[in-house]
N, C-alpha and C positions, 0 to 999 in steps of 0.2 A: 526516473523518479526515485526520491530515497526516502525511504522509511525510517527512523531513530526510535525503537523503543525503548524505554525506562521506566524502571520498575525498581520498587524501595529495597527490594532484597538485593539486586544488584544481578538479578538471574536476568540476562537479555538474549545471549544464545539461544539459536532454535527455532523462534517465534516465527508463526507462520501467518501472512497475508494473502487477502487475497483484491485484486484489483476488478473491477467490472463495469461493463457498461456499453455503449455504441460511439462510436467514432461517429468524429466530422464526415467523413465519408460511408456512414452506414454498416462498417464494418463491424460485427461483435470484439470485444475483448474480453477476455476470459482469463487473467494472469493469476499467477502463487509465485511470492517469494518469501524466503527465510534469513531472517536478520544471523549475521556473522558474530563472532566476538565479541566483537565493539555496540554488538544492538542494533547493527545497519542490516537493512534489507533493501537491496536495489533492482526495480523494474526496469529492465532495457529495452530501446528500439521499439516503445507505446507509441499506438497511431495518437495525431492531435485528437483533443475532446470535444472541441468548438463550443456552441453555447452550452450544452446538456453538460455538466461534469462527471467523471465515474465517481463510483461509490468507493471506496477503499472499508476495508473489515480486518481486525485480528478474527483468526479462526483457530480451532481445534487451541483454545487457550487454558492451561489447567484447571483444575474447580477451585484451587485456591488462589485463583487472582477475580478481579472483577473485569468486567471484558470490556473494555471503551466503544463508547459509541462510535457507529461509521461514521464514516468523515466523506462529505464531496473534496473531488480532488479535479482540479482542472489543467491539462498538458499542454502548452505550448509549446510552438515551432522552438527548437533547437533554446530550452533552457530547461533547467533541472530544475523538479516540482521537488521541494522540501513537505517533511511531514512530522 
């Protein structure tokens, strides 16, 4: 999965995610990624979601941005969840 943050300043390095929730198979996930350069953050090698989707969150976001609401995010087999 990839994350693209954007932000009017133009500050996108850093920013940290985090992914959660239960797998199709019962499994917890418990991810944190931090967007690159470019504002990208990519989760690698996430179990499928099945019907339940995870929660996606910006975390630990500074006090002068406003922090966007979580987002349901749902994985499927061998395709890249955009965000």
């Amino acid at each position: 999965m990839k994350v693209t943050k954007t932000s009017e300043d133009g500050l996108v390095e850093g920013m940290k995610f985090h992914l959660y929730g239960t797998s199709l198979s019962g499994i917890p996930v418990d991810e944190y990624a931090v967007t690159d350069s470019t504002g990208v953050a990519t989760f690698s090698d996430i179990l499928i979601s099945g019907d339940t989707p995870y929660t996606l969150e910006e975390v630990e976001t500074a006090d002068r941005y406003v922090v966007p609401a979580a987002q349901s995010v749902t994985i499927n087999w061998n395709e890249v969840t955009n965000r």
